[in-house]
C-alpha positions as CSV (number, residue, x, y, z in Angstrom):
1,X,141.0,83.4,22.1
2,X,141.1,80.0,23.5
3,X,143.6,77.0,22.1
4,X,142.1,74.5,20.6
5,X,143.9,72.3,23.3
6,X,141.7,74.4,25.9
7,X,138.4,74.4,23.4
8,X,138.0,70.7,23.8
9,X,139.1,69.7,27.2
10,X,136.1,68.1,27.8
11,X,137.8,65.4,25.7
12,X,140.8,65.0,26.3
13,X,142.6,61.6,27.9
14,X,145.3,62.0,30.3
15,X,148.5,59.3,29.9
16,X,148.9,57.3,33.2
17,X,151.3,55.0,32.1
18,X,153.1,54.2,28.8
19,X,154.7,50.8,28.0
20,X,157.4,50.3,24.5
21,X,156.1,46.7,23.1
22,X,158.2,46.9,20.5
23,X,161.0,49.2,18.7
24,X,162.0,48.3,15.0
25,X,164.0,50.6,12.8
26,X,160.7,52.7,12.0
27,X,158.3,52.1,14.4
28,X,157.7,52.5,18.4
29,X,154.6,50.6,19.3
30,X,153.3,51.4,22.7
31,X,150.4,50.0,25.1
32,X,149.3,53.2,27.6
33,X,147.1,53.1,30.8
34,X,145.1,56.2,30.4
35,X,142.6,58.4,32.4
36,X,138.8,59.0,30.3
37,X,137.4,61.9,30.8
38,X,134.8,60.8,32.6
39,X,137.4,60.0,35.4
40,X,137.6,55.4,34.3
41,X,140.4,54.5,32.9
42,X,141.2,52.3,29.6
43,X,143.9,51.4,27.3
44,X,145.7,53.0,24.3
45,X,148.2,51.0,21.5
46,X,149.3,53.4,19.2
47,X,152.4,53.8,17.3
48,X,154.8,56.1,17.3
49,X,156.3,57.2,13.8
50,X,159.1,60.0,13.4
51,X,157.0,61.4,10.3
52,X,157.0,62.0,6.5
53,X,157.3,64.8,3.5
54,X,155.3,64.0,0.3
55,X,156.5,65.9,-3.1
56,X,154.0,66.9,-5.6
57,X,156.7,67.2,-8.6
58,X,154.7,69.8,-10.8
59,X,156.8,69.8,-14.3
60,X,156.9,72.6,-16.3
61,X,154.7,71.0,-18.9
62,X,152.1,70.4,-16.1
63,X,152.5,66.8,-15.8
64,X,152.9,65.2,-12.1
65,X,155.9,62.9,-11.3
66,X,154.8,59.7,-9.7
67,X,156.3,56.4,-8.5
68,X,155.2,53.1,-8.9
69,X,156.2,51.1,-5.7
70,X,155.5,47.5,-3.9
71,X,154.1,47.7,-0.7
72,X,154.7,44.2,1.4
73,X,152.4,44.8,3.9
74,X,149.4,44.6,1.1
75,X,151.5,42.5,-1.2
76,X,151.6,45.1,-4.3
77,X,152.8,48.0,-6.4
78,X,151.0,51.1,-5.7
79,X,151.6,54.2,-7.9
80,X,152.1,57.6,-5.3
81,X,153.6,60.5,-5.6
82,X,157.3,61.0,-4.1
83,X,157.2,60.7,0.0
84,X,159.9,60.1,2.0
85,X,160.5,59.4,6.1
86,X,162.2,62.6,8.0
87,X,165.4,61.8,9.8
88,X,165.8,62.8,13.3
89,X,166.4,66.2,13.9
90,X,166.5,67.0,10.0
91,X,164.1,70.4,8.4
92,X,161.3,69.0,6.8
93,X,162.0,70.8,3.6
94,X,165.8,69.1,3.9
95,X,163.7,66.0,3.7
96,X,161.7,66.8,1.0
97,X,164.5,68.3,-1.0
98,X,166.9,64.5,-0.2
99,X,164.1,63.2,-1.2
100,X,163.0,64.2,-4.8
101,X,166.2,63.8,-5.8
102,X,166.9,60.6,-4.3
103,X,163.7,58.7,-6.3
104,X,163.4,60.5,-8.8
105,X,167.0,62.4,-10.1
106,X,165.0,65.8,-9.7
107,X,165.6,68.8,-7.8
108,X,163.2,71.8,-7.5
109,X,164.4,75.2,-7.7
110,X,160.7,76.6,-6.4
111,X,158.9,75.2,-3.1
112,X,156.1,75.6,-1.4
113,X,154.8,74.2,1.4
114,X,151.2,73.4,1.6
115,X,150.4,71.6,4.5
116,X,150.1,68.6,7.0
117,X,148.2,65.4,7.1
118,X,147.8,62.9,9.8
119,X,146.8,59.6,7.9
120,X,146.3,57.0,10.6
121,X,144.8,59.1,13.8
122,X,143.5,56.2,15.4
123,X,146.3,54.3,15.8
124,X,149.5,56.7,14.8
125,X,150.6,59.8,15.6
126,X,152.4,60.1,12.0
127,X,152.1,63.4,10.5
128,X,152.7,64.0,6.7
129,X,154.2,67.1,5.3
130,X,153.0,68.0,2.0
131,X,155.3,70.4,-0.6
132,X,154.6,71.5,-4.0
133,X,158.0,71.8,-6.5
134,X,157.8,73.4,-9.2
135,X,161.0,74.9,-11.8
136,X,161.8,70.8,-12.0
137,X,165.7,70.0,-13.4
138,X,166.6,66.7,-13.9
139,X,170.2,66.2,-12.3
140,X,171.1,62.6,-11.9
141,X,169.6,59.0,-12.2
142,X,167.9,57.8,-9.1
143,X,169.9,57.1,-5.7
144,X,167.3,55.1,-4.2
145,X,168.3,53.6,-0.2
146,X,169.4,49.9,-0.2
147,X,166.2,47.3,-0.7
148,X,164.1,50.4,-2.3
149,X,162.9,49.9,-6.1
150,X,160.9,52.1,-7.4
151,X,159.6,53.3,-11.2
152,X,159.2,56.8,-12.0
153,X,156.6,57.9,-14.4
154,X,154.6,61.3,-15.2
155,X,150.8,61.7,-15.5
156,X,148.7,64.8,-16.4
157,X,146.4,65.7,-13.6
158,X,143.5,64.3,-15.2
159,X,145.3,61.2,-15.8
160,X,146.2,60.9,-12.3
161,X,142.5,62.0,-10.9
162,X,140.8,59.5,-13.3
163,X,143.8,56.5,-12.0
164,X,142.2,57.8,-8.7
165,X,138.5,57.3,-10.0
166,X,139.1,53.8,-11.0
167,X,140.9,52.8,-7.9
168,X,144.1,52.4,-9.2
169,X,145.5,55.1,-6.8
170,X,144.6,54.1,-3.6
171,X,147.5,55.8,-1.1
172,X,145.8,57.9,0.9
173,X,148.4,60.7,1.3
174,X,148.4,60.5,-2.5
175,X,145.0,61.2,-2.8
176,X,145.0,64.2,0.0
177,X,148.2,65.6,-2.5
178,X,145.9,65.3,-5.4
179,X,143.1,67.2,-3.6
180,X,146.4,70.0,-3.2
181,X,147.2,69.7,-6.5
182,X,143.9,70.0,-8.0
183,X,143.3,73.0,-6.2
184,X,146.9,75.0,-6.5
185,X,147.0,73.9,-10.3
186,X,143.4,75.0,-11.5
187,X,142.0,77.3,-8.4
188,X,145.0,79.4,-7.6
189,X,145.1,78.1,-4.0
């Protein structure tokens, strides 16, 4: 059987030359020379991000713990569910566990991982991790990183599909969770 990496050679772009135009304490934006392939070659910025876990808190009374957050970048408070940046070299379910508890005082005794999402292809190579934790015991208050403030809240999953419906959630790795969610909670996926 052939890789998916072999499948679609056809398309693939081959890295001549990779520049840094900027490091910060999250991001590493590059500008790359690259080879088509049709054999020109062209230009690539992209940035490079070490990755993310997202939590879907599933309580044992079947409501969904969310967050309600500012975002600077579009200059207000977006409700998502629990998401959190993976340190170097840390396991992502580490991460996931750090962070639950961390924004929300919560720690899961049941996890699950369900899968990946990549949420800015064109431009990033971030990938998104995406765990379901269930058996939900609230241990502490939050313990939330210097500069981070955040309010916690819970919402049925109706609640949170029809905030989605009426574009009051608007985070896309929120939405994919609540696609996951949807499906583990009322199709046995």
């Amino acid at each position: 059987m052939k890789s998916q990496k072999d499948e679609h050679r056809h398309l693939h772009e081959i890295q001549l030359e990779s520049t840094q135009v900027y490091r910060g304490k999250l991001l590493d934006v590059r500008h790359d020379r690259i080879q088509l392939p049709d054999g020109n070659e062209s230009a690539r910025e992209y940035v490079m991000h070490p990755g993310a876990v997202l939590i879907i808190p599933l309580l044992d009374n079947g409501e969904l713990i969310f967050e309600r957050q500012f975002r600077y970048p579009l200059g207000r408070a977006f409700l998502e569910l629990p998401a959190g940046k993976i340190e170097p070299g840390e396991d992502i379910l580490n991460t996931a566990t750090r962070e639950l508890l961390e924004e929300t005082g919560h720690s899961a005794s049941d996890w699950r991982y369900l899968g990946v999402m990549h949420p800015c292809i064109g431009y990033s190579n971030e990938r998104i991790e995406i765990f379901l934790a269930r058996g939900l015991q609230h241990e502490s208050g939050q313990q939330l990183d210097h500069g981070e403030f955040l309010d916690v809240l819970n919402l049925s999953l109706d609640d949170a599909l029809l905030a989605f419906r009426k574009g009051e959630i608007t985070d896309g790795k929120t939405i994919t969770a609540l696609f996951w969610a949807e499906k583990v909670m009322r199709s046995g996926w």
